[in-house]
C-alpha positions, 0 to 999 in steps of 0.5 A: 207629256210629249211623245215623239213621233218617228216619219219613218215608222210607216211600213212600205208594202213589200211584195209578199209569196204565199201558199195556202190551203183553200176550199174551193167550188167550181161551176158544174157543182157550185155546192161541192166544196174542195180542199187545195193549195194554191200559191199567191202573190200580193203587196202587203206589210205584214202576215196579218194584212197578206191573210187578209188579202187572201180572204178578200180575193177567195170570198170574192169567188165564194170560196174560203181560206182554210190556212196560210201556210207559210208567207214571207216577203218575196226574198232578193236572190229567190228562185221561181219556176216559171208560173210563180215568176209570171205572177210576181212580174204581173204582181209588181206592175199593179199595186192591187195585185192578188194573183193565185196559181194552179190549184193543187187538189187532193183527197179528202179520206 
């Protein structure tokens, strides 16, 4: 039997934007673990590989991903503000690039 394999069927990474829900500590209470949302910014191909990405970066800080709300790759004529525009321009400089914004926390009832 002979299967054809395609060159181009390789998928190129594309730069991706994402919001995610995390459970984050910081220094004063290491053990006192809180609830926010953060966008991030990555190369990825595919939902799959940009979670990935986000587990790896979090776990590198001790922290865990909750969800992923949304994350698609970054749209041509999107606009930004200017936080997340500084994190896409630091994103396409460097192909390892897993950079998270501000962290917007809320209350757990």
């Amino acid at each position: 039997m002979y299967y054809s394999v395609e060159e181009n069927n390789v998928a190129r990474p594309d730069i991706w934007i994402g919001t995610i829900e995390i459970s984050w500590s910081d220094e004063k209470t290491p053990t006192v673990f809180r609830p926010a949302f953060t966008v991030v910014t990555t190369w990825a191909t595919s939902p799959e590989e940009f979670r990935e990405k986000c587990v790896r970066m979090l776990e590198s800080y001790g922290w865990k991903l909750v969800g992923v709300e949304r994350a698609n790759p970054v749209p041509k004529d999107g606009e930004f503000s200017e936080e997340v525009e500084d994190m896409l321009e630091r994103t396409r400089t460097n192909p390892n690039a897993i950079i998270y914004g501000t962290f917007y926390s809320y209350p757990v009832m």
